[in-house]
N, CA, C and O of each residue as an XYZ file, in Angstrom:
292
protein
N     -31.340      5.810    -17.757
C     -30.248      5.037    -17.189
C     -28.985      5.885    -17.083
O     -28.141      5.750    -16.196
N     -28.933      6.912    -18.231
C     -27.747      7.495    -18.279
C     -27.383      8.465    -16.307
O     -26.463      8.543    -15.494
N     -28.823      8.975    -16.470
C     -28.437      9.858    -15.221
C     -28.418      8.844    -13.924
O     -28.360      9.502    -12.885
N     -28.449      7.521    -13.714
C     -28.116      6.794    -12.767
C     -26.707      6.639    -12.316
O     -26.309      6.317    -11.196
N     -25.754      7.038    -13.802
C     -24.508      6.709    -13.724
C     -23.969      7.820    -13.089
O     -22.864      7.800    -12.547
N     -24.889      9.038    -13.140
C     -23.799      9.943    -13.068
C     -24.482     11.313    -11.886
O     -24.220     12.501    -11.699
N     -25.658     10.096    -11.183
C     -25.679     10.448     -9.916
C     -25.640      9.345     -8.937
O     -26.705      8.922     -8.487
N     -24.466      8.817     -8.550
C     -24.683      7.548     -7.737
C     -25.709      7.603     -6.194
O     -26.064      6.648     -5.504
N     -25.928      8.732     -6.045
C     -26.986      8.661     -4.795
C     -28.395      7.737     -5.338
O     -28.950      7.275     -4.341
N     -29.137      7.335     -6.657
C     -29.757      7.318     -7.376
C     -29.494      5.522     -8.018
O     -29.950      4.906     -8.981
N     -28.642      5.214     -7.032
C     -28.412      3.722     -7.677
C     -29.592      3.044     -6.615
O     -29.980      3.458     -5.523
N     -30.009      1.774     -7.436
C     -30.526      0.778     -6.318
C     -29.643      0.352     -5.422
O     -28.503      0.288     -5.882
N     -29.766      0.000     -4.177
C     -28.584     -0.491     -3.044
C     -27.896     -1.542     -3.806
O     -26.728     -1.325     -4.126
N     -28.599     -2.938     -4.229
C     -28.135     -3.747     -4.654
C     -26.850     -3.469     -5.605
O     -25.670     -3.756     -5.405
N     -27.536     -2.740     -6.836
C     -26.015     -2.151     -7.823
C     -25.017     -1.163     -6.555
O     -23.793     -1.186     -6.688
N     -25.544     -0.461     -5.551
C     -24.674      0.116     -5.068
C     -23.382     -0.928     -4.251
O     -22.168     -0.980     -4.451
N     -24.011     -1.456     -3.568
C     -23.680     -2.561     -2.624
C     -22.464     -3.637     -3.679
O     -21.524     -4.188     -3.107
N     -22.600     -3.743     -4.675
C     -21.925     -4.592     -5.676
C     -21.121     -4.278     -5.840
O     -20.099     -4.960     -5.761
N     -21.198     -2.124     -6.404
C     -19.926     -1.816     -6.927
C     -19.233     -1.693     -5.371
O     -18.318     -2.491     -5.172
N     -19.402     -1.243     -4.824
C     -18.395     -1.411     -3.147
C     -17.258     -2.492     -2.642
O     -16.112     -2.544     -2.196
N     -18.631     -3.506     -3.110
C     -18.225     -4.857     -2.736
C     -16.433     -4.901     -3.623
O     -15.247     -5.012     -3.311
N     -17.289     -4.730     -4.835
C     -16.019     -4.530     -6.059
C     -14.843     -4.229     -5.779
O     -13.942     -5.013     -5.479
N     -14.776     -2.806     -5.881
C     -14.121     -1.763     -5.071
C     -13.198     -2.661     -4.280
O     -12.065     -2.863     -4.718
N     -13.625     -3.262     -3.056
C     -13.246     -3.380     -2.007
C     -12.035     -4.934     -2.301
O     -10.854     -5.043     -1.972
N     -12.702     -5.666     -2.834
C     -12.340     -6.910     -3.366
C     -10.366     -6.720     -4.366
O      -9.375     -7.451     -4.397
N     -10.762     -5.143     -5.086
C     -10.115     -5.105     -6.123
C      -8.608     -4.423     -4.820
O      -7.392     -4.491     -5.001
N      -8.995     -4.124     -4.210
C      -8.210     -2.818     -3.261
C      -7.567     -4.359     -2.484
O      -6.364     -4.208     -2.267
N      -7.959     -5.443     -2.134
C      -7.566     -6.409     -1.260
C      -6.532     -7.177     -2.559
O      -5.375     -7.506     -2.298
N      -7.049     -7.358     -3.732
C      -5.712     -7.660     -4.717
C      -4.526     -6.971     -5.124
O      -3.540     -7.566     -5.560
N      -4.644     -4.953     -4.910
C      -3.454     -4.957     -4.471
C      -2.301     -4.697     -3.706
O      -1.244     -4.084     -3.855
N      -2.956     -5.489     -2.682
C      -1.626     -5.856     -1.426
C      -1.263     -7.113     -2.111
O      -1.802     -7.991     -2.784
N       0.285     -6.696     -1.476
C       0.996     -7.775     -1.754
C       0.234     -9.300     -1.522
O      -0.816     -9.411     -0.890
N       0.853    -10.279     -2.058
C       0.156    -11.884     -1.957
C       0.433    -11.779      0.022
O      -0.632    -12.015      0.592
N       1.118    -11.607      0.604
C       1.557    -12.346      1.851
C       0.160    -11.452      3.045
O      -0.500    -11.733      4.046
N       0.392    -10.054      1.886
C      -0.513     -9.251      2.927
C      -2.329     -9.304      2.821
O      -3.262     -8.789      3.436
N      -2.204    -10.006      1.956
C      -3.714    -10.002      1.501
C      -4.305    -11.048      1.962
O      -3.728    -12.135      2.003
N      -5.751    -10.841      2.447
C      -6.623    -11.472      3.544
C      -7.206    -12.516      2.715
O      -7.535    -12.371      1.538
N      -7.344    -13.914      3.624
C      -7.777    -15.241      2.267
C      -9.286    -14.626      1.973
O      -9.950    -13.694      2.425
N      -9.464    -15.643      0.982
C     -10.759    -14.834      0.153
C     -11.784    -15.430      1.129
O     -12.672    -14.582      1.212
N     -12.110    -16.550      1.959
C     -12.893    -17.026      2.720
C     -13.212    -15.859      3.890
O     -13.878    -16.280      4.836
N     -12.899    -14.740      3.930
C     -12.867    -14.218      5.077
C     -13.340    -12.166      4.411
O     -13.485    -11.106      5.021
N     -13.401    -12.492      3.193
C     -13.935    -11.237      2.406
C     -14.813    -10.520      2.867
O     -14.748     -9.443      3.458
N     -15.974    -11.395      2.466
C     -17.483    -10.786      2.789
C     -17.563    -10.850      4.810
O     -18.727    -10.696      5.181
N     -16.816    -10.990      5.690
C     -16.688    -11.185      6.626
C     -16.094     -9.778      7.401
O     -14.895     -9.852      7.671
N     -16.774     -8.510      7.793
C     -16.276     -7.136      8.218
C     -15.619     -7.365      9.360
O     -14.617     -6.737      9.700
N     -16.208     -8.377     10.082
C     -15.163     -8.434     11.675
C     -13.870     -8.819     11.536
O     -12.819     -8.431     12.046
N     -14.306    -10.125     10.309
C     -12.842    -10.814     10.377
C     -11.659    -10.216      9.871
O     -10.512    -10.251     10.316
N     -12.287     -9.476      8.528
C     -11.695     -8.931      7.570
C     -10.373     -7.858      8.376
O      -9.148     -7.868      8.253
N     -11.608     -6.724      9.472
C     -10.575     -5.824     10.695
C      -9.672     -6.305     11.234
O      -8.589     -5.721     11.267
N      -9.907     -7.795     11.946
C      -9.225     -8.425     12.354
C      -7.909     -8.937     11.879
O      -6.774     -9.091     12.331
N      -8.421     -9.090     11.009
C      -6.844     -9.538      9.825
C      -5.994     -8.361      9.419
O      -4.874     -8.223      9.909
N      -6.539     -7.415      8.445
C      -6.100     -6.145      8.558
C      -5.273     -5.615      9.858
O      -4.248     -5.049      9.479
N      -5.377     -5.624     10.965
C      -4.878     -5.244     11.962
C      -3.915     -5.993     12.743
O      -3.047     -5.505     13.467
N      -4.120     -7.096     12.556
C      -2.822     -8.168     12.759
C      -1.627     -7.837     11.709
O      -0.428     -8.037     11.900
N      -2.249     -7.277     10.543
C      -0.938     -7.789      9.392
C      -0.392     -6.423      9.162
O       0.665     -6.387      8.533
N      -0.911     -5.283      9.553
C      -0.692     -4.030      9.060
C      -0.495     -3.378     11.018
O      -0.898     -2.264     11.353
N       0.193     -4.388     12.027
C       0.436     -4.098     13.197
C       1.638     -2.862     12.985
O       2.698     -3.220     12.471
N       1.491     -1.581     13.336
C       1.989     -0.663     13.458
C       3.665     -0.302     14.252
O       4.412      0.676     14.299
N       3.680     -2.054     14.917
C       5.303     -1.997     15.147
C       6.159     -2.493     14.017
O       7.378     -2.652     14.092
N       5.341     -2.747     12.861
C       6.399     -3.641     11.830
C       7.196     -2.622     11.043
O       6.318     -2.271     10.254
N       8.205     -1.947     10.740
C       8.052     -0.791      9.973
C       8.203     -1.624      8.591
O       8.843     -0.880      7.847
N       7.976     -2.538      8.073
C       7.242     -2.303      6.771
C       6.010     -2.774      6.410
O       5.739     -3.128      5.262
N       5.048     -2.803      7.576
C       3.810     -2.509      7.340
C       3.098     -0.952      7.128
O       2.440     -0.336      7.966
N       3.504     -0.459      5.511
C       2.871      0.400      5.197
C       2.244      0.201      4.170
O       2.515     -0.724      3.404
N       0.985      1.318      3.923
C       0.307      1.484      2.674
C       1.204      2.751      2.221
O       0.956      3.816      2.785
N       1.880      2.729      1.576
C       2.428      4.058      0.883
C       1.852      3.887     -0.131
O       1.512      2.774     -0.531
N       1.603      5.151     -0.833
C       1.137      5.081     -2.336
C       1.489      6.289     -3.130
O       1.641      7.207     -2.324
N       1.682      6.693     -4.321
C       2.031      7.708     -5.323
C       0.816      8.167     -5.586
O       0.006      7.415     -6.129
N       0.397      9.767     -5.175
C      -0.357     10.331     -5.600
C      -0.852     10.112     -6.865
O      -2.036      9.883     -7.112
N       0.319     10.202     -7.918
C       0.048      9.910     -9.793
C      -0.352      8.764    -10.050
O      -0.905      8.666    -11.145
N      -0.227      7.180     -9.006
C      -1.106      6.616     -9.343
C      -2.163      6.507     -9.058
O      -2.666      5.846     -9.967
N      -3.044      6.777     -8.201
C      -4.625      7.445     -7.978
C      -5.638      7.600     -8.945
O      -5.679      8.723     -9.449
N      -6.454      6.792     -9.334
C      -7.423      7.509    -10.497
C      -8.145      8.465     -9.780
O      -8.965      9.180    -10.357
């Protein structure tokens, strides 16, 4: 089990697919509350773009993702 962890090519899809999902879920909590997509619309890739791209419309100038390198794991 140990070397599953620490070759992720080597995961079953399912555990792969989960931690992603994860990932992805955790990255949508932190945008702000106003910017973040309702949870009904998560598991949903079209909608999800769709929303994303309405709310992060490139004429707003404070629709940015800025972020601090140092916080990065």
């Amino acid at each position: 089990m140990n070397s599953l962890l620490n070759d992720p090519f080597n995961l079953p899809y399912p555990v792969a697919y989960a931690i992603r999902k994860q990932e992805q879920i955790d990255s949508f909590m932190e945008l702000e509350e106003k910017k973040r997509p309702p949870k009904n619309i998560w598991h949903n890739e079209h909608k999800i773009n769709e929303w994303l791209e309405e709310v992060f419309d490139n004429k707003d100038p404070e629709a940015t993702m800025e972020f601090n390198p140092n916080e990065v794991e």
